[in-house]
C-alpha positions as CSV (number, residue, x, y, z in Angstrom):
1,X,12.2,25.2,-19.6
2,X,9.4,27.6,-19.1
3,X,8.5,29.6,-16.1
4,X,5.2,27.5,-16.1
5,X,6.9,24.1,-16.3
6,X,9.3,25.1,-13.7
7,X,6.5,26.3,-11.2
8,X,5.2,23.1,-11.4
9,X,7.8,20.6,-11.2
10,X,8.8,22.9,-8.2
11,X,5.6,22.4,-6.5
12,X,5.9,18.6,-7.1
13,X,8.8,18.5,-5.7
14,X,7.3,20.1,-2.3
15,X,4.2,17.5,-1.9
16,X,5.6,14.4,-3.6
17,X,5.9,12.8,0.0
18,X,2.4,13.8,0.2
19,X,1.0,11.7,-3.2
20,X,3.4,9.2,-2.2
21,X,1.5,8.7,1.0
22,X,-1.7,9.3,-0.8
23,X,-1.3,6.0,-3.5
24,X,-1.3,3.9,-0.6
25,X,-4.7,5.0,0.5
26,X,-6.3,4.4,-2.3
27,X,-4.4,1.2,-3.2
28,X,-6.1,-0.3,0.4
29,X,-9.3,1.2,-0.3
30,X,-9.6,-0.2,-3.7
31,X,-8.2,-3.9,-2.8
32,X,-10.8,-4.0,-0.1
33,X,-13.6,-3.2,-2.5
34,X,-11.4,-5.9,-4.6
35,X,-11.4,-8.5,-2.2
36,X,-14.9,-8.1,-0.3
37,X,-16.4,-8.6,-3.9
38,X,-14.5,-11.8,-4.7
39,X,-12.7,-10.4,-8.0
40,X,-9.9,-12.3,-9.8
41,X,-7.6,-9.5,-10.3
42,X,-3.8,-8.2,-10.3
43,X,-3.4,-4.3,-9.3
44,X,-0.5,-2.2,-9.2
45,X,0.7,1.2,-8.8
46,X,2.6,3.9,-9.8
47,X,3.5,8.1,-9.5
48,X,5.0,10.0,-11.6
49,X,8.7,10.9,-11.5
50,X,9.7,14.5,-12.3
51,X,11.0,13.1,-16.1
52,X,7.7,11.6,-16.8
53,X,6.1,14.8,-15.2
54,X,8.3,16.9,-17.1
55,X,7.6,14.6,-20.1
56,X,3.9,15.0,-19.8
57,X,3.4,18.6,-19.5
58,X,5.5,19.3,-22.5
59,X,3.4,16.6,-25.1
60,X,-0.3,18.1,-23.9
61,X,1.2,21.5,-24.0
62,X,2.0,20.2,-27.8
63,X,-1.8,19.2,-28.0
64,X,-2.9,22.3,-26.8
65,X,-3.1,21.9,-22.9
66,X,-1.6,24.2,-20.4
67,X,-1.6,23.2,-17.3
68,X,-0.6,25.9,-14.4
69,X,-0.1,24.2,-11.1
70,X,0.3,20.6,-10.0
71,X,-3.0,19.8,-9.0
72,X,-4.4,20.4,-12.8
73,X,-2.6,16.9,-13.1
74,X,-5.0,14.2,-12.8
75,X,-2.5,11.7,-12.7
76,X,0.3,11.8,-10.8
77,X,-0.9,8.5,-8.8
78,X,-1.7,6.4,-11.0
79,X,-3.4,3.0,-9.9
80,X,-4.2,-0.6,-12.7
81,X,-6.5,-2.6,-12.0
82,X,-6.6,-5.9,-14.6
83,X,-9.2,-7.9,-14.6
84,X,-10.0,-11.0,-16.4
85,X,-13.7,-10.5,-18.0
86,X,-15.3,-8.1,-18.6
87,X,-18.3,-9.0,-16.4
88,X,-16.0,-8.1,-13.6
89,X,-14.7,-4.9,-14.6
90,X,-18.5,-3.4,-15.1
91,X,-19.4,-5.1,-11.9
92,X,-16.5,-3.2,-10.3
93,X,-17.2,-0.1,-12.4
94,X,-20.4,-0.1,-10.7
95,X,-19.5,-0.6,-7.1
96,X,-16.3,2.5,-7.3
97,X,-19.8,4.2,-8.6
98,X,-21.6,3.6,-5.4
99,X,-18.0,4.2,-3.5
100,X,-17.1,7.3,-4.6
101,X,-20.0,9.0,-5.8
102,X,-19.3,12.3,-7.4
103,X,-15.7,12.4,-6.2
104,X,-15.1,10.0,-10.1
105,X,-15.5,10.9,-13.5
106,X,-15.2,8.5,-15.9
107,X,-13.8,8.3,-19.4
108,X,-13.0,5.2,-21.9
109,X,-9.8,5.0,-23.9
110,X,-9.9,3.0,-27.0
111,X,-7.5,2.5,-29.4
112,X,-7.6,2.2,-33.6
113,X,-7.3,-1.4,-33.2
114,X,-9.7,-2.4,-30.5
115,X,-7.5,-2.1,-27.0
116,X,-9.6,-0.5,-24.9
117,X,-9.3,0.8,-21.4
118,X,-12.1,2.8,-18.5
119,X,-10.1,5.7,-17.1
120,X,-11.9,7.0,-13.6
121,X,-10.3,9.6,-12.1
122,X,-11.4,9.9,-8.5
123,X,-10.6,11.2,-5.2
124,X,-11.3,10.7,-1.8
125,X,-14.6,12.5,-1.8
126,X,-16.0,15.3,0.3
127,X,-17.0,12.9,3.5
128,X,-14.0,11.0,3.7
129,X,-11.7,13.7,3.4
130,X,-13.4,15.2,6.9
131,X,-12.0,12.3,8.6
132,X,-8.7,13.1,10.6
133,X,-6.5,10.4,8.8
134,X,-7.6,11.4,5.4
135,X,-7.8,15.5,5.5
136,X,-4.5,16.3,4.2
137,X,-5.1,14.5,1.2
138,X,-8.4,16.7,0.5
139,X,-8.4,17.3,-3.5
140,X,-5.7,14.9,-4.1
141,X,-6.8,12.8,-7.5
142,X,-5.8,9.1,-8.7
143,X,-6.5,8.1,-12.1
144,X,-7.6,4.4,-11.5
145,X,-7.5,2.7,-14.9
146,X,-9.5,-0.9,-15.4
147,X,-8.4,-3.2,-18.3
148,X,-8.5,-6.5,-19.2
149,X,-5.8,-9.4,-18.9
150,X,-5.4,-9.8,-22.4
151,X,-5.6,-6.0,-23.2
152,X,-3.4,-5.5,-21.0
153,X,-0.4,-8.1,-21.8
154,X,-1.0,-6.7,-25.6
155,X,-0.3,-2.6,-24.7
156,X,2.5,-3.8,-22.2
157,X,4.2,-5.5,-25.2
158,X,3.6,-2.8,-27.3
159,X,4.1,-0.1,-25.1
160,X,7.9,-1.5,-24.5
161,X,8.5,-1.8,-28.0
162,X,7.1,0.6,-29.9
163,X,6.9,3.9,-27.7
164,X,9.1,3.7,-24.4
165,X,11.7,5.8,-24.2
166,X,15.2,3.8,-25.2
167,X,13.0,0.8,-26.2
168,X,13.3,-0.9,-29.5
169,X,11.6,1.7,-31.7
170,X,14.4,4.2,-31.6
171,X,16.9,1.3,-32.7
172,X,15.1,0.3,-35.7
173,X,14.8,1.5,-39.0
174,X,11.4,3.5,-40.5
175,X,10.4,0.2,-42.2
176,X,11.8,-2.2,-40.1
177,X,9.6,-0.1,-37.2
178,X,6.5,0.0,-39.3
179,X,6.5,-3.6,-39.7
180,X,6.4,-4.0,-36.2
181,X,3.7,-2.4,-35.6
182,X,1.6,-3.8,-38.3
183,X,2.3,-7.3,-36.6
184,X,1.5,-5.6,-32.8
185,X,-1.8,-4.7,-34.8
186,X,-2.7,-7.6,-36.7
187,X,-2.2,-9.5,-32.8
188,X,-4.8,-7.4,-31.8
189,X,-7.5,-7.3,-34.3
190,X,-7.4,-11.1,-35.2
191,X,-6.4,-12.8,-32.0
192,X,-7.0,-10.9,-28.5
193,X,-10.2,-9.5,-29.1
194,X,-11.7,-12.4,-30.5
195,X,-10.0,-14.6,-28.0
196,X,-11.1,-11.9,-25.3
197,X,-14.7,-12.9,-26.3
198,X,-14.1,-16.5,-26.4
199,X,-12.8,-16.5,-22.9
200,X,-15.7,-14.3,-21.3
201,X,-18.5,-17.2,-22.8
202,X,-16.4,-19.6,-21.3
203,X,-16.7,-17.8,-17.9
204,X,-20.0,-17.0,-18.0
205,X,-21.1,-20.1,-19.5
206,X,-18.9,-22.1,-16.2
207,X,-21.0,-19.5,-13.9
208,X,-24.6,-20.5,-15.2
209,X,-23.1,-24.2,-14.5
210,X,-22.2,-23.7,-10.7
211,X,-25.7,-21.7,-10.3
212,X,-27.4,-25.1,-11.8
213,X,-25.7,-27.3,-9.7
214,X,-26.2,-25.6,-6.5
């Protein structure tokens, strides 16, 4: 282990009472936004473990990134947010805009075969980090990530089988592994995102009903 890596799992060790207290913060201040806004939603949460730290810093050191300390981490709190159209994840998009102002910066992950993903990550923000309750988490960041139900159940299910540690993958054989993944791909081009698209028309379609019926 390098001198770096150790420096940093070291430091993680020191404040990881402090993110854990942290995720719950911004789980509450994201289900209020959640609920207030009427969404149909399932959230979740996670942090990091000193494996999957340890894991992390070693693959984007692989890529080229170095990280230094434990606050170059974006992610170490981790919080889903699945949604079922769309429609609802831009509308919430929006208001965590309006919420968090400059404290968020935004990225979208897409995959080769259409899974697609909005990463924010965000923290408390400059105003709400002067409040007493919030000040020691002051520069703490979450990466919030907003996906879709069907999206979601897909990189779950291929997640497990083709890439976690001790899954299926590193039972199989090359070929045996390959097809797989071909089938995990073929479920996503030719079914989820068409029936992704099917089910956001329905939605919509059941919205402009209610609004004529009123």
């Amino acid at each position: 282990m390098s001198k770096t890596i150790h420096t940093i799992l070291a430091e993680y060790k020191t404040t990881h009472s402090l993110y854990s207290d942290f995720c719950p913060i911004m789980f509450n201040l994201l289900e209020d936004m959640l609920k207030k806004g009427k969404y149909k939603y399932h959230i979740n949460t996670r942090i990091k473990d000193v494996l999957s730290l340890h894991e992390k810093i070693e693959r984007k050191k692989s890529n080229g990134v170095h990280y230094k300390h434990i606050h170059d981490i974006d992610d170490i709190v981790g919080i889903r947010i699945v949604f079922y159209t769309e429609a609802d994840r831009k509308r919430f998009l929006r208001a965590m805009h309006r919420e968090f102002t400059s404290a968020m910066t935004i990225e979208k992950a897409k995959g080769p075969h259409g899974y697609s993903s909005i990463h924010a990550i965000t923290s408390l923000g400059e105003k709400r980090s002067e409040l007493s309750e919030y000040k020691r988490f002051k520069g703490l960041k979450c990466e919030i990530q907003l996906t879709l139900i069907l999206d979601h159940a897909w990189a779950e299910v291929e997640h497990d089988i083709l890439y976690k540690a001790g899954g299926v993958a590193n039972k199989l054989d090359p070929k045996h592994y390959e097809s797989l993944k071909t089938r995990m791909e073929k479920v996503m081009s030719q079914y989820i995102k068409q029936a992704s698209s099917e089910l956001e028309s329905i939605v919509q379609e059941i919205k402009r009903i209610k609004i004529i019926k009123k």
